[in-house]
N, C-alpha and C positions, 0 to 999 in steps of 0.2 A: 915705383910705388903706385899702388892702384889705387885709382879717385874713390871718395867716401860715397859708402849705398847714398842715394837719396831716397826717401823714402814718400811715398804717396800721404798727403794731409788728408785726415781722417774727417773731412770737411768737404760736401760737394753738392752739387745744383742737381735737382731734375727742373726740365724743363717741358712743359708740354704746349705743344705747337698744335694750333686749332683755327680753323675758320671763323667767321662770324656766326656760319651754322655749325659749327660744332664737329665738323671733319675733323677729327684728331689724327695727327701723323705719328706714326708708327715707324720702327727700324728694328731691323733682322739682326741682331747681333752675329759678329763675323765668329765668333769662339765657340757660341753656343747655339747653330744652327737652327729653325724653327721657336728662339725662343726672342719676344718682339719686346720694345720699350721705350719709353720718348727719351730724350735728349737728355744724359748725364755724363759729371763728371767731376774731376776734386777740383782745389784749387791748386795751383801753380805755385804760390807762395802762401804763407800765411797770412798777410796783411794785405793781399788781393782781395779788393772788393767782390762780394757776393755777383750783383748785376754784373759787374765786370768778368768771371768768371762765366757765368749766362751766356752774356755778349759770345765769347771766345768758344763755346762749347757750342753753340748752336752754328756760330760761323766754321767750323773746324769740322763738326759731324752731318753737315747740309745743305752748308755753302749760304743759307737764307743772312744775310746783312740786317742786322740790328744800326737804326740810324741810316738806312737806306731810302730814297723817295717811299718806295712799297711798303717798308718795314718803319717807320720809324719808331724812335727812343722809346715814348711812351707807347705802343706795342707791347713792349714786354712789362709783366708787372710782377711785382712780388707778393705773393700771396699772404705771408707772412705766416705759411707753416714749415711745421719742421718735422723731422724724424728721424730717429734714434735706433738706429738697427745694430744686431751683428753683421760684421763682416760675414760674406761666406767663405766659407775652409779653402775653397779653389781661389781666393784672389790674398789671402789673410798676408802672403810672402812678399807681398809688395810694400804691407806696414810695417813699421817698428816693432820690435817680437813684443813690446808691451801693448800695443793698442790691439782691439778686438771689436770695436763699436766704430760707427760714423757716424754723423749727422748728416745730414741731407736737406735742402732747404729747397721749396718749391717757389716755381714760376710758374706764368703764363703767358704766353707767346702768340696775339691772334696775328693771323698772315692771309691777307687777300688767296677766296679763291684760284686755285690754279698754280698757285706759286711754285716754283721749280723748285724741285732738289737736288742735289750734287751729294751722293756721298763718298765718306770717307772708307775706299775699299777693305782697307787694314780693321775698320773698327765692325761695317754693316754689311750686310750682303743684299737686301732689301728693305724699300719704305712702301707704304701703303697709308693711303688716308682712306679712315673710317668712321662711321658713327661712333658717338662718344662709348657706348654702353658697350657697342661690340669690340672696342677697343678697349676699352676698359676688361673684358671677358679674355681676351688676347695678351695682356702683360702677363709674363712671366712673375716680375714681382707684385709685394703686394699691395708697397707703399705708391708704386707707380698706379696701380690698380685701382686705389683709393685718391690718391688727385685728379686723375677723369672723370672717376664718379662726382667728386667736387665739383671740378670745372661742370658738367652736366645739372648739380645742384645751383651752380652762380647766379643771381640776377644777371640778366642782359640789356645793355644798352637800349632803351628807345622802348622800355617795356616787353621785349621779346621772349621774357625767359623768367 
């Protein structure tokens, strides 16, 4: 007898990974050649914490440790948006034939210049850190496209921004 589908939660984190100046880190999707975007993904469970999902997706797609000397806890923050999309038709097989929407809940993730990346070969083919705006010009999507631009509108610490 063959194990039951499990099916992907129509529930998932962007994370967008940024300097204090605003170098936002980017990744080359490994499926979709040429097409770039920060740190996503569903949750594992349903009743996995949002942050905790963050934590997992960005250590998993980059290797950067959430709760590390360099990184720590408060590093990552929740911006407390969200976002309601369809699915696209090329990944729709992975949900329940009833779901057709996700939610999507952002972060932000600042990481001392220089910070290393590791990625996950299966998922990225390359990173690159950029200006907010030309990063933001650079996602594929549009929701990722629009929390750069955010992150770019944020106040910043110590009056900077």
């Amino acid at each position: 007898m063959s194990e039951p589908t499990r099916w992907k939660i129509p529930e998932s984190v962007l994370v967008v990974i940024h300097t204090p100046d605003l170098q936002v880190l980017l990744l080359e999707r490994a499926d979709m050649p040429g097409h770039w975007q920060s740190v996503t993904g569903s949750k594992d469970r349903p009743d996995e914490p949002l942050r905790e999902t963050a934590i997992r997706e960005v250590a998993e797609e980059t290797g950067v440790l959430v709760g590390s000397p360099a990184v720590p806890h408060e590093a990552l923050q929740d911006w407390q948006l969200r976002n309601v999309y369809d699915i696209y038709p090329r990944y729709r097989h992975r949900y329940a034939p009833d779901v057709s929407r996700n939610t999507e809940h952002v972060f932000g993730l600042v990481v001392p210049p220089g910070t290393p990346v590791r990625l996950a070969p299966r998922e990225h083919l390359d990173s690159r850190w950029l200006p907010a705006l030309e990063a933001a010009d650079r996602c594929f999507s549009p929701s990722n496209a629009e929390a750069i631009l955010h992150l770019a509108r944020r106040p910043r610490p110590g009056g900077l921004g």
